[in-house]
NUMARDREN-926369 format. One record per residue (C-alpha): residue number from 1; residue in one letter; z, x, y. Coordinates in steps of 0.05 Angstrom, whole numbers, plus 5000, padded with zeros to 4 digits. Last residue first. Example, Ala and Ser with C-alpha at 12.3 -4.5 7.8 and 13.67 -1.06 7.14 Angstrom:
2
<doti padren="2" dolo="S" z="5143" x="5273" y="4979"/>
<doti padren="1" dolo="A" z="5156" x="5246" y="4910"/>
//
This chain:
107
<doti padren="107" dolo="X" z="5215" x="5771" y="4567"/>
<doti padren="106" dolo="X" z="5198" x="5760" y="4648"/>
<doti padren="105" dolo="X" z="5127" x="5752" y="4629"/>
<doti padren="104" dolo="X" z="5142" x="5691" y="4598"/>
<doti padren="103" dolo="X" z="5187" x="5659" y="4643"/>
<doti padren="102" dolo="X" z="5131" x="5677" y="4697"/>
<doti padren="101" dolo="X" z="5081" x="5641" y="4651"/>
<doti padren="100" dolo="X" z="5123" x="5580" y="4642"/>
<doti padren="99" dolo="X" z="5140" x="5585" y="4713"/>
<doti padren="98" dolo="X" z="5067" x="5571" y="4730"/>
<doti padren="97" dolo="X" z="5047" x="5532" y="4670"/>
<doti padren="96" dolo="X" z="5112" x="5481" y="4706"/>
<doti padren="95" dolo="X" z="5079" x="5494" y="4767"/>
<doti padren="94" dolo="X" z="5005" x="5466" y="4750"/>
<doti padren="93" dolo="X" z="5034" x="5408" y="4707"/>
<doti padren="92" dolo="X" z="5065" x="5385" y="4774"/>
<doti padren="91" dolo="X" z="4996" x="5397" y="4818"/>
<doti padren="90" dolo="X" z="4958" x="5353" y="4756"/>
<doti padren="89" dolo="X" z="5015" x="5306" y="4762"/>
<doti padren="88" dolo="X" z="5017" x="5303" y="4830"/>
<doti padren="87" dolo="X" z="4937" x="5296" y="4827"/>
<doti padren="86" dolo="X" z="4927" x="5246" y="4780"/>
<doti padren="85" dolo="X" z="4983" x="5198" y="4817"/>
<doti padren="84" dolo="X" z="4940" x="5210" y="4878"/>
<doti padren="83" dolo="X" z="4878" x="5188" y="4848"/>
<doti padren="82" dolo="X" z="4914" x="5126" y="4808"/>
<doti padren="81" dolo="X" z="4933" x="5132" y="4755"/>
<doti padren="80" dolo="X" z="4902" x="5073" y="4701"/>
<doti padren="79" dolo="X" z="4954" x="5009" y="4697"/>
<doti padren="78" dolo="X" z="4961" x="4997" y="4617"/>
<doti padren="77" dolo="X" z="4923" x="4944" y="4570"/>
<doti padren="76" dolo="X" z="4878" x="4988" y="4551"/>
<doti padren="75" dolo="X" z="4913" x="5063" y="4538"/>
<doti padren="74" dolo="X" z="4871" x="5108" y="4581"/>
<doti padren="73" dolo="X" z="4922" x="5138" y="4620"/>
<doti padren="72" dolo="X" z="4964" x="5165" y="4561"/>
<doti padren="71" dolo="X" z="4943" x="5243" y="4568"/>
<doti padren="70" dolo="X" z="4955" x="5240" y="4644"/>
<doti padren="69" dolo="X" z="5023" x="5224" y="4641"/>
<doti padren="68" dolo="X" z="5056" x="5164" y="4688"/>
<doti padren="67" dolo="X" z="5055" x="5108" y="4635"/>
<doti padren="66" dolo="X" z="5042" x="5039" y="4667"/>
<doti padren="65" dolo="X" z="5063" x="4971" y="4651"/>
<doti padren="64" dolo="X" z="5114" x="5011" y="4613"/>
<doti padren="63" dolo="X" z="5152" x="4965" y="4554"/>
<doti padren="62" dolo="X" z="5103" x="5013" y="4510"/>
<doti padren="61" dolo="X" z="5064" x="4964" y="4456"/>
<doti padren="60" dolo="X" z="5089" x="4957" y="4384"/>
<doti padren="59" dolo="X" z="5049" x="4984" y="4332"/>
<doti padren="58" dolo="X" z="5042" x="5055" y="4348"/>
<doti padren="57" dolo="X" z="5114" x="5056" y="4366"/>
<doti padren="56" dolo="X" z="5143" x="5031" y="4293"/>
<doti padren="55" dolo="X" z="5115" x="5088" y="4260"/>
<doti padren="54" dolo="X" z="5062" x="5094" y="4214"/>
<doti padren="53" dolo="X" z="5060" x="5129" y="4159"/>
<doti padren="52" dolo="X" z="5040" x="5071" y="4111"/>
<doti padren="51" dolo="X" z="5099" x="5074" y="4065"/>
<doti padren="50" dolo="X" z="5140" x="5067" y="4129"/>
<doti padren="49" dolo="X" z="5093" x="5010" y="4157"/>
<doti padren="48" dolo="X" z="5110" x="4978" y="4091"/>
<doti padren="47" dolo="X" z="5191" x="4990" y="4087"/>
<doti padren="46" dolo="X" z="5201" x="4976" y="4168"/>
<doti padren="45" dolo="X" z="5164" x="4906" y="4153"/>
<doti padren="44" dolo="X" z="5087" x="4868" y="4158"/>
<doti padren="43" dolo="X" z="5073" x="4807" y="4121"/>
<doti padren="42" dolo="X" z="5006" x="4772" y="4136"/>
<doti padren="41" dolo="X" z="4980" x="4717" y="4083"/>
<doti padren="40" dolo="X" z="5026" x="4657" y="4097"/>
<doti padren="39" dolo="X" z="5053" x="4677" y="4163"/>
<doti padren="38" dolo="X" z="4986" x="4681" y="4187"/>
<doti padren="37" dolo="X" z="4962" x="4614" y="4153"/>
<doti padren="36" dolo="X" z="5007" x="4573" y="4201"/>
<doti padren="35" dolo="X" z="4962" x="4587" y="4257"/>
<doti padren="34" dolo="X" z="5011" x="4588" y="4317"/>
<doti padren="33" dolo="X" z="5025" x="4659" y="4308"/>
<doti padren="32" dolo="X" z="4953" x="4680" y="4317"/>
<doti padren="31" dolo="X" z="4931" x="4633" y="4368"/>
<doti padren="30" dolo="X" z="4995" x="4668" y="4415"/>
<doti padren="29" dolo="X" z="4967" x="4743" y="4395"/>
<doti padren="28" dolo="X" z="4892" x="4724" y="4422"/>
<doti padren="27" dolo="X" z="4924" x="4691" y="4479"/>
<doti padren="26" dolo="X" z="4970" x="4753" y="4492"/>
<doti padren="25" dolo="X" z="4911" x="4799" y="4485"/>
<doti padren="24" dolo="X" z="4861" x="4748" y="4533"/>
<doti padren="23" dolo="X" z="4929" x="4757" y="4586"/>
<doti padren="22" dolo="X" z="4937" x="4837" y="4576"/>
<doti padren="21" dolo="X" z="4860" x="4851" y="4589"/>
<doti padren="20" dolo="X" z="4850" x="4814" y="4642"/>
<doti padren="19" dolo="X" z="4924" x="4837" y="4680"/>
<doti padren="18" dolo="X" z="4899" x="4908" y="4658"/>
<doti padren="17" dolo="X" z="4827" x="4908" y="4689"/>
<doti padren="16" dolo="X" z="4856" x="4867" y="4755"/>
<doti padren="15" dolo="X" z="4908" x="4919" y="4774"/>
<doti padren="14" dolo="X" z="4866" x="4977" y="4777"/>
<doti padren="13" dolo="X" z="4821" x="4931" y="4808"/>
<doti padren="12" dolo="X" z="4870" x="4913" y="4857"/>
<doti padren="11" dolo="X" z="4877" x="4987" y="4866"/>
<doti padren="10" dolo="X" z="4816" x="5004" y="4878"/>
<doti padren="9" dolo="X" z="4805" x="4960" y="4942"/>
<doti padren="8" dolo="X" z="4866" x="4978" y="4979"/>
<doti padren="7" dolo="X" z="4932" x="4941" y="4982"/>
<doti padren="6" dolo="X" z="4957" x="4921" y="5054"/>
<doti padren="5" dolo="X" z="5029" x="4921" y="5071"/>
<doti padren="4" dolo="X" z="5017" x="4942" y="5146"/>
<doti padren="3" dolo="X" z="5039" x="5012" y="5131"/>
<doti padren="2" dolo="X" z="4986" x="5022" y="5062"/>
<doti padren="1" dolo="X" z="5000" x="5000" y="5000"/>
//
C-alpha cells in the first residue's frame, strides 16, 4: 500500500490468482465430502500415509497465506513475493553467504 492507502495494480493480482485458486479448491474439496461415496471408497490415516512415506505436511496445506522464502513462492494457492519481498530476501540470503564465508575462512 502506498501513503494514501492505495494498493497497486500487481498486487491485486497477486491477490486475485490465489483468492481464484483457493475458492474453486475449497469447492472442489466441499463436493468431495458431501458425496457420500468418498467416505465409502477413500480412507486415508497416520499408519497409511506412514507406509507411504509421506508425511503429514505434504498433504495438508501450510496455515501461511503466504510463505516468505524464495524456494516456496510458487506453491498455487499461496500469495507470490512480491518484487520487494524478492529482493530482501535475495539481499538477506546474500549476507548470511557473506558471514557464512567469513565464518569459514576464519577456521
Amino acid at each position: 500500500m502506498d501513503e494514501s492507502g492505495n494498493i497497486s495494480k500487481d498486487d491485486i493480482i497477486r491477490l486475485i490468482i490465489p483468492t481464484v485458486y483457493n475458492v474453486n479448491d475449497l469447492n472442489t474439496k466441499l463436493e468431495r465430502v458431501n458425496n457420500l461415496s468418498t467416505y465409502l471408497t477413500f480412507k486415508m490415516s497416520r499408519h497409511s500415509l506412514m507406509r507411504d512415506e509421506i508425511s503429514e505436511a505434504e498433504i495438508y496445506p501450510s496455515q501461511s497465506l503466504q510463505i516468505k522464502d524464495l524456494r516456496y513462492d510458487y506453491i498455487q494457492g499461496n500469495i507470490r513475493l512480491s518484487e520487494n519481498q524478492r529482493k530482501q530476501l535475495e539481499e538477506e540470503r546474500r549476507e548470511s553467504s557473506k558471514k557464512f564465508a567469513k565464518m569459514f575462512l576464519n577456521l
